[in-house]
N, CA, C and O atoms as a MOPAC input file, in Angstrom:
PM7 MOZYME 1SCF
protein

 N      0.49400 1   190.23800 1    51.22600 1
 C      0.67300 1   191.18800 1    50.14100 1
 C      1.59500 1   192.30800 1    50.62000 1
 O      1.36900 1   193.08300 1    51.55000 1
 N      2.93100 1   192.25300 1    49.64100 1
 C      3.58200 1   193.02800 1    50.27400 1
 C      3.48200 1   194.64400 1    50.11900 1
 O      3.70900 1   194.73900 1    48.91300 1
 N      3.25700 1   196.16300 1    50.64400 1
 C      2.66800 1   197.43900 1    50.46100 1
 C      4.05600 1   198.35300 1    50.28800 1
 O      4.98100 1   198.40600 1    51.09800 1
 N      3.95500 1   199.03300 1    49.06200 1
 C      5.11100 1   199.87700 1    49.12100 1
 C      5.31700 1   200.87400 1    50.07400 1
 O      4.43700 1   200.87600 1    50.93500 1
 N      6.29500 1   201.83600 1    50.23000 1
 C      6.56600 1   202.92600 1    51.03800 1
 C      5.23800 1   204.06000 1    50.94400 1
 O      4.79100 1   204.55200 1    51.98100 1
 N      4.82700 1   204.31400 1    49.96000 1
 C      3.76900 1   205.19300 1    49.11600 1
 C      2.14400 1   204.75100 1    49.86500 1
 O      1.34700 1   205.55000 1    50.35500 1
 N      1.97300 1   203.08600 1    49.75100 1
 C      1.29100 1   202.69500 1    50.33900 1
 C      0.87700 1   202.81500 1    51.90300 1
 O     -0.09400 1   203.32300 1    52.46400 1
 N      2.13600 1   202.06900 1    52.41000 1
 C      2.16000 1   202.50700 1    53.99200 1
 C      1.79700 1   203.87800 1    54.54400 1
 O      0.88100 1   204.09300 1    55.33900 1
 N      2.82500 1   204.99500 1    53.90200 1
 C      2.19300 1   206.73100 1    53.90000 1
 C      1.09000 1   206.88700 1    53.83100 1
 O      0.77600 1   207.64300 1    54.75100 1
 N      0.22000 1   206.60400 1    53.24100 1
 C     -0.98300 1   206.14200 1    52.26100 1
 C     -1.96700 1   205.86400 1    53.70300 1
 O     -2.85300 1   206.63500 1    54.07200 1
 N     -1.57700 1   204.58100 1    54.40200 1
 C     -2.48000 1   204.21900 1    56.09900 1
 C     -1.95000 1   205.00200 1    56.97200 1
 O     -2.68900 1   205.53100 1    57.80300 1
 N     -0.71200 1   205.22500 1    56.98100 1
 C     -0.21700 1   205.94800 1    58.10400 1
 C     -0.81300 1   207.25700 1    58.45500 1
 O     -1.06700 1   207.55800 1    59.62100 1
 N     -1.13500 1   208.38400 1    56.99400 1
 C     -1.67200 1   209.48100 1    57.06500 1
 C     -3.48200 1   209.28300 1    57.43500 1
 O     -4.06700 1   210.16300 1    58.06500 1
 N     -4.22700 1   207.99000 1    56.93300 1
 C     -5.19800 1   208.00900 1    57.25700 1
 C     -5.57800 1   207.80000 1    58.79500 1
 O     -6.60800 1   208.13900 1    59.37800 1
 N     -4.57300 1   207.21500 1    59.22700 1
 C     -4.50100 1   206.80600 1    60.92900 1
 C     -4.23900 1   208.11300 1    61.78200 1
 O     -4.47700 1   208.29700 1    62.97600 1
 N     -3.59900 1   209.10000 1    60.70600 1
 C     -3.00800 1   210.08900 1    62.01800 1
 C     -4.46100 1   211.14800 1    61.87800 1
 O     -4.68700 1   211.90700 1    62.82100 1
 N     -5.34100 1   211.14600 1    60.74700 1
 C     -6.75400 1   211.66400 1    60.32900 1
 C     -7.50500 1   211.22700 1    61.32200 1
 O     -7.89400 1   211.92500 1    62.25900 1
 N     -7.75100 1   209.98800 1    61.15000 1
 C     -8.64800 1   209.69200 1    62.26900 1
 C     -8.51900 1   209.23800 1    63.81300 1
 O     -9.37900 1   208.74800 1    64.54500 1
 N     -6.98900 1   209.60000 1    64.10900 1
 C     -6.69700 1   210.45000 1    65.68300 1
 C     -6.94200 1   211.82800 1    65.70600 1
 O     -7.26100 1   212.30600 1    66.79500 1
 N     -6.83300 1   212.82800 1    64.38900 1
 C     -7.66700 1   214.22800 1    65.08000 1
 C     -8.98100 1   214.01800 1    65.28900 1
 O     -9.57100 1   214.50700 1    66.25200 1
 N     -9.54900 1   213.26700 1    64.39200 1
 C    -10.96400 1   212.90700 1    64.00700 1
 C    -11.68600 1   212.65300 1    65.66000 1
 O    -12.42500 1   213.38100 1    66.32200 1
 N    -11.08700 1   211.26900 1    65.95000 1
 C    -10.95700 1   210.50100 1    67.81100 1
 C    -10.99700 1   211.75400 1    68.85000 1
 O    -11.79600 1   211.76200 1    69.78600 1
 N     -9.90600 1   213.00600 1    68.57100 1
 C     -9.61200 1   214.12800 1    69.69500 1
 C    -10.58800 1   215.17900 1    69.44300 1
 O    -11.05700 1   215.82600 1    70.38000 1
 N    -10.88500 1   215.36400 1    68.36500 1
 C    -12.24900 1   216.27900 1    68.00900 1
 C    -13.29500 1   215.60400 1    69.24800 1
 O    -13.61900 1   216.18900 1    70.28100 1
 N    -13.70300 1   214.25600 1    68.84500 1
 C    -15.07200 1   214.12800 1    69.41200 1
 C    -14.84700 1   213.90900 1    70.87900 1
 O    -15.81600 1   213.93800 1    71.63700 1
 N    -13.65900 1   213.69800 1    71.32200 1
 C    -13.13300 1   213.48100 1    72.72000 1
 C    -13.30400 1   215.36900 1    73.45800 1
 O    -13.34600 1   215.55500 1    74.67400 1
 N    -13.38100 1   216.58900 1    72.38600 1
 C    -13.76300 1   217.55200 1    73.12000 1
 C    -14.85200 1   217.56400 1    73.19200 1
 O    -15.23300 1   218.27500 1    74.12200 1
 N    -15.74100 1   217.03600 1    72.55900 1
 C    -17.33000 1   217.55800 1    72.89200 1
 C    -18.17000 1   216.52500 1    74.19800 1
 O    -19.31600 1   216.49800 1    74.64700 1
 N    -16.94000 1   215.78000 1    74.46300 1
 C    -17.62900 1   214.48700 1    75.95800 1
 C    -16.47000 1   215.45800 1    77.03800 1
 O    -16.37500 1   214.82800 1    78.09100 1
 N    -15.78900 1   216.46200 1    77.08000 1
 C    -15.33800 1   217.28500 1    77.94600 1
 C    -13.83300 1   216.99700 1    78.12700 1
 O    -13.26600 1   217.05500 1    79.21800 1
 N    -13.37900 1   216.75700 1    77.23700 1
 C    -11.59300 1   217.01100 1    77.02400 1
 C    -11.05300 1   218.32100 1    77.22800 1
 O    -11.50100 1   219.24800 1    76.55200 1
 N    -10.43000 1   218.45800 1    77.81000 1
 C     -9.29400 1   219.91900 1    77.93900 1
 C     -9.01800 1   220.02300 1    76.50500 1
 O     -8.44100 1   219.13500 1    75.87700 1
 N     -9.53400 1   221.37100 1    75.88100 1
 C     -8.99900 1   222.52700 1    74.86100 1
 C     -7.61800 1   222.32600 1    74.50500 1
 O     -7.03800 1   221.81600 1    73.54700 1
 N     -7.23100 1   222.95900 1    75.71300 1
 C     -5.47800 1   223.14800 1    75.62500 1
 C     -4.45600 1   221.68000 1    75.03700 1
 O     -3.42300 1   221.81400 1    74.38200 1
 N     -5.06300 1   220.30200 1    75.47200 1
 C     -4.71700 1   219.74200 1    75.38600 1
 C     -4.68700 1   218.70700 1    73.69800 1
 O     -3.97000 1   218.07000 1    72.92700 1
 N     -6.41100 1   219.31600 1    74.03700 1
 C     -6.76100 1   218.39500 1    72.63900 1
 C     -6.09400 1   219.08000 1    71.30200 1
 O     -5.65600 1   218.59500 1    70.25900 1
 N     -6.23200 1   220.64400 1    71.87800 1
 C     -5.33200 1   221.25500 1    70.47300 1
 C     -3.52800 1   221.01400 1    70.37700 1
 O     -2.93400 1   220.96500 1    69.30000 1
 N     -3.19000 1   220.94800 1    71.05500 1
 C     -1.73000 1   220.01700 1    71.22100 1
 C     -1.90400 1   218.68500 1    70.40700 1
 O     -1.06100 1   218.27200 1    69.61100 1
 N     -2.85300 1   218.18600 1    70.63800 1
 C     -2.54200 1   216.66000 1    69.99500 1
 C     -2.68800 1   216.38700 1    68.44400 1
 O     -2.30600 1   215.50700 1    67.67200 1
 N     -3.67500 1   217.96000 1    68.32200 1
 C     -4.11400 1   217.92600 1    67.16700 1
 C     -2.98600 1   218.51000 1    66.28000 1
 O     -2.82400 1   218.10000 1    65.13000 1
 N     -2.31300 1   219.34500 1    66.75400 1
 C     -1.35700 1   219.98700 1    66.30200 1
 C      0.10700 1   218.78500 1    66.17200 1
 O      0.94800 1   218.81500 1    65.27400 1
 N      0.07800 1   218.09700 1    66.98700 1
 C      1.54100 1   217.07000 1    67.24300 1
 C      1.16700 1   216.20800 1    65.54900 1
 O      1.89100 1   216.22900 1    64.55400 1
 N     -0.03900 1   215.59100 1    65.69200 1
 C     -0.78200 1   214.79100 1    64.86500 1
 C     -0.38600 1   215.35000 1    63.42100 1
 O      0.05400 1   214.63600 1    62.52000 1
 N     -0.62800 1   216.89200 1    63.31500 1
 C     -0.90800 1   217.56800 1    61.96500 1
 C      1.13200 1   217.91000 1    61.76800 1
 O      1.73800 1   218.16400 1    60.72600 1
 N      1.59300 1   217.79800 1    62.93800 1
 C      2.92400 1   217.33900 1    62.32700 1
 C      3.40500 1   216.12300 1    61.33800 1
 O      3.84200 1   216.15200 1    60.18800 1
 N      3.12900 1   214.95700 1    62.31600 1
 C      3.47500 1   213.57900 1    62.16200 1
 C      3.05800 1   213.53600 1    60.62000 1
 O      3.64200 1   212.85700 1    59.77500 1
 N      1.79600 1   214.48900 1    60.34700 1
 C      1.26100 1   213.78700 1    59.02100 1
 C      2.02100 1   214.74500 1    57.72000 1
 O      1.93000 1   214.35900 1    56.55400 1
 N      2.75700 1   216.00300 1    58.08100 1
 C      3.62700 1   217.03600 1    57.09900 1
 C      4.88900 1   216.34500 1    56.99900 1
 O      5.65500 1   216.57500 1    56.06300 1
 N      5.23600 1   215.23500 1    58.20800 1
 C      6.49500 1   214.85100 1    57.91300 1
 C      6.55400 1   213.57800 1    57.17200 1
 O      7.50700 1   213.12400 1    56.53900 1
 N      5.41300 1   213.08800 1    57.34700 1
 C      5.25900 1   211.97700 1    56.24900 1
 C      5.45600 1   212.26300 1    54.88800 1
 O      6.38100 1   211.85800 1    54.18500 1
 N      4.07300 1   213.33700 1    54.41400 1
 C      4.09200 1   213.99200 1    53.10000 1
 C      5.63600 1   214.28400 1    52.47300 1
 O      6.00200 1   213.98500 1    51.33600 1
 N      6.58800 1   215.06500 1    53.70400 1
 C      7.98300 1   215.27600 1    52.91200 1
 C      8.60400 1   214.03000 1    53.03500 1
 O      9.52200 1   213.83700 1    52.23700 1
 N      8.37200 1   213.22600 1    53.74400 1
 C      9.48300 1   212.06300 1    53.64100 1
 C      9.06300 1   211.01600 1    52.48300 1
 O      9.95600 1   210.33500 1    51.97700 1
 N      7.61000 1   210.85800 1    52.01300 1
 C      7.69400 1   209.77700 1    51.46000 1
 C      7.07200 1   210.53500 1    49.70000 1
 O      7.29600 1   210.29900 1    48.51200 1
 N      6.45300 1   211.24200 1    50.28000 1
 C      5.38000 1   211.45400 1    48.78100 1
 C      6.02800 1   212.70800 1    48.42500 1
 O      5.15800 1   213.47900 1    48.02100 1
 N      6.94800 1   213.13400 1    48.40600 1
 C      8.21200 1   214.06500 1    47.89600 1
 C      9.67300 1   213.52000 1    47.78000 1
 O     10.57100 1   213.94000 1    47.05100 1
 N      9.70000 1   212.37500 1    48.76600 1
 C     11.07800 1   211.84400 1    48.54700 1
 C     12.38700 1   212.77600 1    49.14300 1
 O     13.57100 1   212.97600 1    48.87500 1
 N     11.40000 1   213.18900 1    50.09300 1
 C     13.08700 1   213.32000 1    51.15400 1
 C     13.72500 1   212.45500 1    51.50200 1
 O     14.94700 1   212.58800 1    51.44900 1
 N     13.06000 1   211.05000 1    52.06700 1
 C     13.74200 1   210.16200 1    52.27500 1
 C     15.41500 1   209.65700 1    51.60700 1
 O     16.32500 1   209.02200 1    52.14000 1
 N     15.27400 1   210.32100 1    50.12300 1
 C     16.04300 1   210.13700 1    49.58100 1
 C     17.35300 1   211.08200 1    49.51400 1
 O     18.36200 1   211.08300 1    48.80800 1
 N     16.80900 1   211.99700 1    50.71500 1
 C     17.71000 1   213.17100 1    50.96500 1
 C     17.99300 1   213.48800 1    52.35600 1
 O     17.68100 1   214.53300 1    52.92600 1
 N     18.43800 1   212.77200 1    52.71400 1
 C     18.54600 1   212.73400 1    54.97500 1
 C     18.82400 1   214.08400 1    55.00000 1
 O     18.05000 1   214.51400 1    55.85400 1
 N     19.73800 1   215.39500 1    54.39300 1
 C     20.15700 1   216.51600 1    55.10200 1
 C     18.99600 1   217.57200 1    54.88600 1
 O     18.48600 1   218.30900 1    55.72900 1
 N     18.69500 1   217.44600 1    53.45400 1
 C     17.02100 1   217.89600 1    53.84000 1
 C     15.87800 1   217.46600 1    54.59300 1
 O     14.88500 1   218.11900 1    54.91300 1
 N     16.09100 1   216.58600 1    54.76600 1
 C     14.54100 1   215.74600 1    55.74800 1
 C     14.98400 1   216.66100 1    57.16900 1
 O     14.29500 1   217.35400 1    57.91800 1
 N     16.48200 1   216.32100 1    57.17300 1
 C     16.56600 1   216.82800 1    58.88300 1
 C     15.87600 1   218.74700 1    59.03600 1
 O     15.22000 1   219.37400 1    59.86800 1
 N     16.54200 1   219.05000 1    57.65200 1
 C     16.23600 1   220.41400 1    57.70100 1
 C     14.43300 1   220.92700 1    58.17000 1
 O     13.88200 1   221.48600 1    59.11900 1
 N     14.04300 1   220.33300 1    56.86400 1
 C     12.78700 1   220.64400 1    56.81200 1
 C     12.08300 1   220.11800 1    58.38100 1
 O     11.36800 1   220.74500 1    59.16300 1
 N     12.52200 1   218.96900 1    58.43300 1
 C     11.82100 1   218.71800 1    59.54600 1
 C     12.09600 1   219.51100 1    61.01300 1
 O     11.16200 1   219.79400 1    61.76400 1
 N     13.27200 1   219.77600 1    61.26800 1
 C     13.66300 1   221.29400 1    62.14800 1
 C     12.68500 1   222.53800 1    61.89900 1
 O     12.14100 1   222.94200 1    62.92600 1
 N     12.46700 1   223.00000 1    61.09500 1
 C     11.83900 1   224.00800 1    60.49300 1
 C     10.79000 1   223.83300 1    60.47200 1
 O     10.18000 1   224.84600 1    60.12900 1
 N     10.16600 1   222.98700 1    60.68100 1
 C      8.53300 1   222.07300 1    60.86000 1
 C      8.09200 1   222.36500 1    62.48200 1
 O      7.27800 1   222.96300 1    63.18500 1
 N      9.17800 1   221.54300 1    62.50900 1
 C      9.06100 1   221.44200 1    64.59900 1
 C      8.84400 1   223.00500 1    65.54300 1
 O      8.08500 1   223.42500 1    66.41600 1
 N     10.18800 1   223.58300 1    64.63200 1
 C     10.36800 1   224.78000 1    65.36400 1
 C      9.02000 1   225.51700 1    65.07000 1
 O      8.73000 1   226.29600 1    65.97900 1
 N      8.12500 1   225.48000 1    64.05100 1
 C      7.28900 1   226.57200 1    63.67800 1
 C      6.13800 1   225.59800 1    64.29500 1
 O      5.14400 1   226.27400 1    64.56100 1
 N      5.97700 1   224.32300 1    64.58000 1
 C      4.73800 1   223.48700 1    65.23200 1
 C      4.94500 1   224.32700 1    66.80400 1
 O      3.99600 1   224.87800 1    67.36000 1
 N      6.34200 1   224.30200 1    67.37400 1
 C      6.59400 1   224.80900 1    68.82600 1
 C      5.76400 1   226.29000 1    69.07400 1
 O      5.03900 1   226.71000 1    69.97600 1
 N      6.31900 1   226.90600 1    67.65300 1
 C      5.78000 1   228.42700 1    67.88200 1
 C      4.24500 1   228.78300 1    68.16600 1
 O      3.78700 1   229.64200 1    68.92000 1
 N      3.45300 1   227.68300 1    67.17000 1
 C      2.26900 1   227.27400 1    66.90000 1
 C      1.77000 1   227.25800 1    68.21400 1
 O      0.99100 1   228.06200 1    68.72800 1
 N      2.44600 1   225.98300 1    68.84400 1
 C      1.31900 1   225.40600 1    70.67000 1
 C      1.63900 1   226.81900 1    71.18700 1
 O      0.68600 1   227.28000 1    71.81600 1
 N      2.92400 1   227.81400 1    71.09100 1
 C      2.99900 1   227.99400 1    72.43800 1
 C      2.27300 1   229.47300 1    72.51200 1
 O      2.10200 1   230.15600 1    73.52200 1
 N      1.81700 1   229.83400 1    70.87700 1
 C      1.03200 1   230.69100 1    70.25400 1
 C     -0.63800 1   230.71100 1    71.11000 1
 O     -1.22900 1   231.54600 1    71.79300 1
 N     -0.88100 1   229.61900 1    70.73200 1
 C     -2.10200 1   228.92900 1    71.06100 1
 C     -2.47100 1   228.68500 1    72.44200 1
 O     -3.67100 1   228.61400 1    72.70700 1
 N     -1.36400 1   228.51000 1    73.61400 1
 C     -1.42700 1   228.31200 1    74.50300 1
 C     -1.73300 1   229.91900 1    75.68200 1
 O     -2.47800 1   230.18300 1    76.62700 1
 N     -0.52900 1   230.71900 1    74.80100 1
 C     -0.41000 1   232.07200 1    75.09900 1
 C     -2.05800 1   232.51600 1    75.41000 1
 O     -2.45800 1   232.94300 1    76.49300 1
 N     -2.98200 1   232.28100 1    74.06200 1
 C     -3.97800 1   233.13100 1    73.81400 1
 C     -5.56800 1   232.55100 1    74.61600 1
 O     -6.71700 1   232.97600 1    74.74300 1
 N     -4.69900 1   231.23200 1    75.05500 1
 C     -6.23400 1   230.96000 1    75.92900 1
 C     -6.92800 1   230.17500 1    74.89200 1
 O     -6.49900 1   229.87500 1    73.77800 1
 N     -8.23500 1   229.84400 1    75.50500 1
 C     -8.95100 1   228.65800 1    74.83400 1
 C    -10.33500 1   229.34500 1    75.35800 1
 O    -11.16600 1   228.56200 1    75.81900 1
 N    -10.58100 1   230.38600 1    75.33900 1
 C    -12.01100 1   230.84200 1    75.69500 1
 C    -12.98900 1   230.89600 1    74.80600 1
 O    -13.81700 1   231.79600 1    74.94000 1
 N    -13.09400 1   230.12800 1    73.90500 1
 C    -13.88200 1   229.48400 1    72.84600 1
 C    -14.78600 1   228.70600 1    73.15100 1
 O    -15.45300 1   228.16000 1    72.27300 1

């Protein structure tokens, strides 16, 4: 059965859910903080760039995809290094 673009987005976003889902419970058996929130954060990218590429139809627009997705990255970078700055004494 063949799955449209919409579809695929559709598993792809549920897969990148239940890798934060996987890194959540991987902190409470004693995962590094610093780390797990990185992944969670890389993850909560992968899944904003889906949303604009498929279920908005950037795809259909490469000079915006590149944009937005620059502007994604750069503010995900600001994000870790935000996060990293402030410690994990939680």
């Amino acid at each position: 059965m063949p799955y449209d673009a919409l579809t695929k987005a559709w598993i792809w976003l549920i897969a990148l859910s239940a890798g934060s889902a996987v890194v959540a419970m991987l902190v409470a058996q004693g995962m590094d903080r610093r780390i797990a929130g990185a992944a969670i954060l890389v993850l909560a990218l992968l899944k904003s760039r889906t949303i604009l590429t498929r279920y908005l139809g950037l795809s259909e627009a490469p000079s915006l995809r590149r944009g937005f997705n620059l502007v994604l990255t750069l503010y995900c970078v600001l994000l870790l290094g935000l996060y990293l700055i402030g410690g994990t004494s939680l």
